[in-house]
C-alpha positions as CSV (number, residue, x, y, z in Angstrom):
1,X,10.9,-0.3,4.2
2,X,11.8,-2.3,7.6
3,X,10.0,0.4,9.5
4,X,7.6,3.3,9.4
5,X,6.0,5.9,12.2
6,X,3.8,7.9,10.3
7,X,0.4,9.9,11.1
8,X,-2.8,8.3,9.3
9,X,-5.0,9.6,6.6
10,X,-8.5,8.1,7.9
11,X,-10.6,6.8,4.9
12,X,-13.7,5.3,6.8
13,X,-15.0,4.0,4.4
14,X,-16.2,-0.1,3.5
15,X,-16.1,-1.7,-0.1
16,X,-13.4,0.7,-1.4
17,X,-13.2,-0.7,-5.2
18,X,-10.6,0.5,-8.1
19,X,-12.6,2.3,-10.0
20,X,-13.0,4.4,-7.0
21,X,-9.5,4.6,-6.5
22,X,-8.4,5.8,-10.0
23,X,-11.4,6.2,-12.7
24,X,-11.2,4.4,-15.5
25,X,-10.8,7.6,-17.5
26,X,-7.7,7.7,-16.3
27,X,-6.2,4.9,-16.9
28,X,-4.4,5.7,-20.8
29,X,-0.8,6.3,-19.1
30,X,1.8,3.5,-20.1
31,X,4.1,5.0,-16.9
32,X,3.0,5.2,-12.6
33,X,3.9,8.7,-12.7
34,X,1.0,11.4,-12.3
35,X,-1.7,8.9,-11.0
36,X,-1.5,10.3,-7.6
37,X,-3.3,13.1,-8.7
38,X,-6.1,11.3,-10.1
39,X,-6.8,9.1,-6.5
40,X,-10.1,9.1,-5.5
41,X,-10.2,11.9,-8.2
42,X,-14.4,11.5,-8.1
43,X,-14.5,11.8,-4.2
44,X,-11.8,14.7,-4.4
45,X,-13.1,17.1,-6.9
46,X,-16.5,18.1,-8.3
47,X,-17.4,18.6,-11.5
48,X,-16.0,21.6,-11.9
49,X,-12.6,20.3,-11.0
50,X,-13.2,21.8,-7.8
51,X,-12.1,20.5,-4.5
52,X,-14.6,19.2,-2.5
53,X,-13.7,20.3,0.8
54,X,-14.9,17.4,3.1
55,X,-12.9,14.9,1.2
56,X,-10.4,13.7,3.6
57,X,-7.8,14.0,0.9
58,X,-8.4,17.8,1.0
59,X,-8.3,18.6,4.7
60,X,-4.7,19.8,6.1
61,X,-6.1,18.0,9.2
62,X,-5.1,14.9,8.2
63,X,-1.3,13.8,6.7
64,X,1.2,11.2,6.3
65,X,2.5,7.9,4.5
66,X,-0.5,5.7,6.1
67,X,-3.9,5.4,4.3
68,X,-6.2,3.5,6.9
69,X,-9.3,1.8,5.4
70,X,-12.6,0.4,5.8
71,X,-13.2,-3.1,5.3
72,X,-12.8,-5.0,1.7
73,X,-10.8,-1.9,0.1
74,X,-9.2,-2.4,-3.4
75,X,-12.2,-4.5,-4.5
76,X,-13.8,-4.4,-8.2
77,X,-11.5,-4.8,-11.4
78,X,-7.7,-6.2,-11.2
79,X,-6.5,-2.5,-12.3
80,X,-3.1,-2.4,-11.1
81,X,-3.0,1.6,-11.3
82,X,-5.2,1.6,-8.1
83,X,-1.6,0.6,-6.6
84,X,0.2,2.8,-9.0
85,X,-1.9,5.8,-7.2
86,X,-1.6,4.9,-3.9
87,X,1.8,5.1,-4.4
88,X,2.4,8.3,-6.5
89,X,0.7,9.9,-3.8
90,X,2.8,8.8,-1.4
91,X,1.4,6.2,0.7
92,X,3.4,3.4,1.7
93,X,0.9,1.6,3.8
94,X,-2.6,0.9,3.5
95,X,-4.4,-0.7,6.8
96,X,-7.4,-2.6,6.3
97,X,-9.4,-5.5,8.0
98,X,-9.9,-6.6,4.2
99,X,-8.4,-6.5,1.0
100,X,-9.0,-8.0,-2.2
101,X,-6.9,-10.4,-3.3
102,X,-5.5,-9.4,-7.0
103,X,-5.4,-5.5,-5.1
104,X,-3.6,-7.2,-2.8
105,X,-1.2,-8.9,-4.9
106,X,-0.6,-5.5,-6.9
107,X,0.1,-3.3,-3.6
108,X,2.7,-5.9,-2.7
109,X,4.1,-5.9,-6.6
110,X,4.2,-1.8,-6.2
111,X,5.8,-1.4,-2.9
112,X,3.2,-1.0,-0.6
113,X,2.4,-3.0,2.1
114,X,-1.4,-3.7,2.1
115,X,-1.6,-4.4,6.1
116,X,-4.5,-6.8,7.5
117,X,-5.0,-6.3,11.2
118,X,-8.3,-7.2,13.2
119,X,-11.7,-5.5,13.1
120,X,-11.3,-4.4,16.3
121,X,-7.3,-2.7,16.0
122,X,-8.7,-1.2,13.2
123,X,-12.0,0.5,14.9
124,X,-9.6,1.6,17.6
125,X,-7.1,3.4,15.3
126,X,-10.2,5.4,13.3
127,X,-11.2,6.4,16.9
128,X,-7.6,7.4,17.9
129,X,-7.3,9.1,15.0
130,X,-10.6,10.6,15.1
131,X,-9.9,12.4,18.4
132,X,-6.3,13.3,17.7
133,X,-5.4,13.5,14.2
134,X,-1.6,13.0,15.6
135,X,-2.0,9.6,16.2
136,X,1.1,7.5,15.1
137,X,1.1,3.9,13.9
138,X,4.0,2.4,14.0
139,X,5.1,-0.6,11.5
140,X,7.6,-3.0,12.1
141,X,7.7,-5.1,8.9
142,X,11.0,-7.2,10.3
143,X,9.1,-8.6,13.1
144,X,5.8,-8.0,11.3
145,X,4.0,-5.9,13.9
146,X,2.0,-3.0,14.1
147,X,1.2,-0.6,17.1
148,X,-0.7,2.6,18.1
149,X,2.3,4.4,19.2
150,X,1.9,5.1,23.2
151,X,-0.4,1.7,23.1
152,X,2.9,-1.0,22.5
153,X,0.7,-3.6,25.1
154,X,-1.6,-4.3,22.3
155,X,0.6,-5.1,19.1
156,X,-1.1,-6.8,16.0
157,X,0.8,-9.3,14.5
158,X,0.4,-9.5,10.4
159,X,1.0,-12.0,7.7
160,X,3.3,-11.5,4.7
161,X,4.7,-13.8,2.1
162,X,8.2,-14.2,2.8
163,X,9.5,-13.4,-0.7
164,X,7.5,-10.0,-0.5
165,X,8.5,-9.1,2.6
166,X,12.3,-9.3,1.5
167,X,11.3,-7.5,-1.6
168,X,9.8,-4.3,0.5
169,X,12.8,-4.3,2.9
170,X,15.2,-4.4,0.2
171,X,12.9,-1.9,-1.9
172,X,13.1,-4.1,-4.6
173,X,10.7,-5.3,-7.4
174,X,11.1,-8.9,-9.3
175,X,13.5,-7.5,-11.8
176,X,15.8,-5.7,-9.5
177,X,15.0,-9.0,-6.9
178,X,16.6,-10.6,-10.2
179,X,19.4,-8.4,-10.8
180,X,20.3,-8.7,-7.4
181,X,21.4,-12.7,-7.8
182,X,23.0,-11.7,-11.2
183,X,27.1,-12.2,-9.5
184,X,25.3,-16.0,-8.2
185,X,23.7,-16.2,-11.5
186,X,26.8,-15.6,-13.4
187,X,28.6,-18.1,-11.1
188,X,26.6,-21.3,-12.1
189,X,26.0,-20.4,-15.4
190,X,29.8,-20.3,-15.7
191,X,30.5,-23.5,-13.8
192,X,27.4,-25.9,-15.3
193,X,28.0,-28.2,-17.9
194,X,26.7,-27.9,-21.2
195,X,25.7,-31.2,-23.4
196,X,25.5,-31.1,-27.3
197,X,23.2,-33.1,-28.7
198,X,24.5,-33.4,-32.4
């Protein structure tokens, strides 16, 4: 992921926790796959398994590989399937003014960049969206930027651990981050000296 134009799916919506994002009923499966289905399962579906057809989720109105959030989203328990359902359902970005930290942590962990920008950016790009469901961010995680496409004069600027950031470019996790070094690995292990201690 270096860089992403994508419509928004507009989740207005403060205090977001995990349990919100993916019940704990839900959370049995030893694997990511199939928790997509499950996000926001309570806000998406009655009790009838029904959709419930003001749901965001559940409007043709709204698409794409952007979730954008209300302040302090992914709060509540460390469950690290609240990233594992973000990403089955095929978000790659979530824009907040807010995260939680271990949600945070486990967004990064899972591939998805959990993107901070101001109060402000972010109340413009809920109107924007609001009036035009169209709207295009665009996210350039190389220079760590973000825009309202059509609005490049007012660019947000966004953190990101460096490690991380070459982990989401690469699309790797720690293990394949690992595996990657394994020739350089391989190298010094065959050139360092050993001592026996007898």
């Amino acid at each position: 992921m270096k860089y992403i134009k994508s419509t928004c799916v507009p989740l207005k919506i403060e205090n977001v926790d995990t349990d919100q994002i993916i019940p704990a009923r839900f959370l049995k499966a030893t694997t990511k796959e199939g928790f997509g289905d499950n996000l926001f399962r309570d806000w998406r579906y009655d009790k009838q398994d029904q959709p419930i057809a003001d749901f965001v989720l559940n409007q043709d109105t709204y698409q794409g590989e952007i979730l954008v959030a209300g302040k302090n989203f992914g709060c509540g328990s460390s469950r690290e399937h609240a990233a594992w359902a973000i990403g089955d359902y095929g978000f790659k970005i979530v824009v907040s003014s807010f995260f939680a930290d271990i949600f945070r942590g486990n967004s990064l962990n899972n591939g998805i960049l959990p993107l901070i920008v101001s109060e402000e950016f972010l109340a413009e790009l809920f109107a924007d969206i609001k009036a035009n469901p169209a709207t295009t961010l665009e996210v350039d995680l190389e220079t760590q930027k973000a825009w309202i496409s059509g609005k490049e004069d007012n660019k947000q600027s966004f953190e990101i651990d460096e490690y991380k950031k070459m982990c989401l470019i690469n699309g790797y996790d720690d293990i394949d981050y690992l595996l990657s070094l394994k020739e350089e690995i391989a190298k010094y292990e065959s050139e360092r000296p050993y001592t026996f201690n007898v």
